[in-house]
N, C-alpha and C positions, 0 to 999 in steps of 0.2 A: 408553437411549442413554448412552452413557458420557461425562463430563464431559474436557474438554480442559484445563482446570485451574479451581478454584473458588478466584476471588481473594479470595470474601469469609472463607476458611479461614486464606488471611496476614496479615486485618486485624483478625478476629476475637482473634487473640492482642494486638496487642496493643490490645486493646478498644474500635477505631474499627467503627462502627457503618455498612453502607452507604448510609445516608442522612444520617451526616452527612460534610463538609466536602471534600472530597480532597487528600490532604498535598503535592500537586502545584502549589497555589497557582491553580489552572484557574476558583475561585471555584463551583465546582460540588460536588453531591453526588458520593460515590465511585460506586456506581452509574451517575450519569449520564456521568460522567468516561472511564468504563470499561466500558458499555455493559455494563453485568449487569441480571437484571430484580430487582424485589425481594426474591427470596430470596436473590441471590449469583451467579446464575446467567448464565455469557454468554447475553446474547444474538444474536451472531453463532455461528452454528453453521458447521462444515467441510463441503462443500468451500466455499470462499469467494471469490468474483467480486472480483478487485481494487479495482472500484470501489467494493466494500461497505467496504473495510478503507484506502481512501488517494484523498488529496486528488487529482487529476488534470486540470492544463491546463496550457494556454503560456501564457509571459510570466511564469513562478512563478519567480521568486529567491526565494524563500523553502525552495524543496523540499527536498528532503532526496538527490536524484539527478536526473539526467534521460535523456531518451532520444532522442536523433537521429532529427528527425521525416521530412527527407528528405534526399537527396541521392543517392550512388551506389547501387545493389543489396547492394553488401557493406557500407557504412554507416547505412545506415537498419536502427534497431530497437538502434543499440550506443548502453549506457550510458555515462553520463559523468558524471564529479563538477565539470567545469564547465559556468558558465549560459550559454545563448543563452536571446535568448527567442524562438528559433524552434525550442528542441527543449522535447517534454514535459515538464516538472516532473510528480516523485511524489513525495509526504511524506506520510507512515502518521499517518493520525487516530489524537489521543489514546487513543479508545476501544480502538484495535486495536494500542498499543504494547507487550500483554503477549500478543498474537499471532504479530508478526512484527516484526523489529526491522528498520531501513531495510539496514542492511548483507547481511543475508541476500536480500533483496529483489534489494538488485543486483545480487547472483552469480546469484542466481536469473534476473534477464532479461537478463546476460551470457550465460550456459548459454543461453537461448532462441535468445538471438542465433548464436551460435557454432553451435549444430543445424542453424540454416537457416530459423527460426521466423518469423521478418518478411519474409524474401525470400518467401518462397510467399505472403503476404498484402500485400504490399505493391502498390501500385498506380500505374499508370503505361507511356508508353511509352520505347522507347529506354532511354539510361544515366541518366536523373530518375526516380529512383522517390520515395514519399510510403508514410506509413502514418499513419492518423486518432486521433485522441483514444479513439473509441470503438473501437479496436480493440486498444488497450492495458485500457478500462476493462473488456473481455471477457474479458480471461485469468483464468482458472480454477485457481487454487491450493487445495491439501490435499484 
């Protein structure tokens, strides 16, 4: 299986070891930091379930994006860089920062949006629709 990049090869120069410290200040090993097993190796493999790779719920000012959990049929499922905390918060675990960086993320469920991706799952009757937490944690990237 072909490796998606092997972070312990960028640290190994310059001679931090995965087990020890991560220069991140996270107070953890780089391994742990970074989800590699002890050779170096990710251990998040592709394709990868959103909720493997990003923190996921309401009421998150802390995220890193979110997503408009309900309202019209053509708003429900659009990202936004501002907080309600009645729409989803996503912000990418440490581990999976050298996977996916938040910004690609949100063009990425802009794009979903904009297809028509949450209107077909979205639930509800009349002009209130709703889409759940675990239906954002279901999408399936790489």
């Amino acid at each position: 299986m072909d490796k998606i990049l092997k972070l312990s090869d960028l640290y190994l120069k310059s001679s931090l070891n995965v087990d020890d410290e991560c220069p991140c200040e996270s107070g953890k090993s780089f391994k742990d930091c970074h989800g590699l097993d002890t050779n170096g190796d990710r251990k998040l493999q592709p394709p990868y379930k959103l909720n493997s790779l990003c923190e996921i719920k309401t009421n998150f000012e802390d995220a890193d994006f979110w997503i408009v959990r309900k309202g019209s049929e053509k708003k429900v499922g659009m990202p936004t860089k501002k907080y309600s905390d009645e729409y989803i918060g996503i912000k990418i675990k440490n581990e999976a920062k050298d996977i996916i960086i938040p910004e690609y993320l949100f063009y990425l469920i802009e794009y979903l949006h904009q297809r028509g991706y949450f209107e077909q799952i979205a639930k509800g009757t009349l002009k209130l629709k709703h889409i759940e937490i675990k239906d954002i944690k279901s999408i399936t990237i790489g």
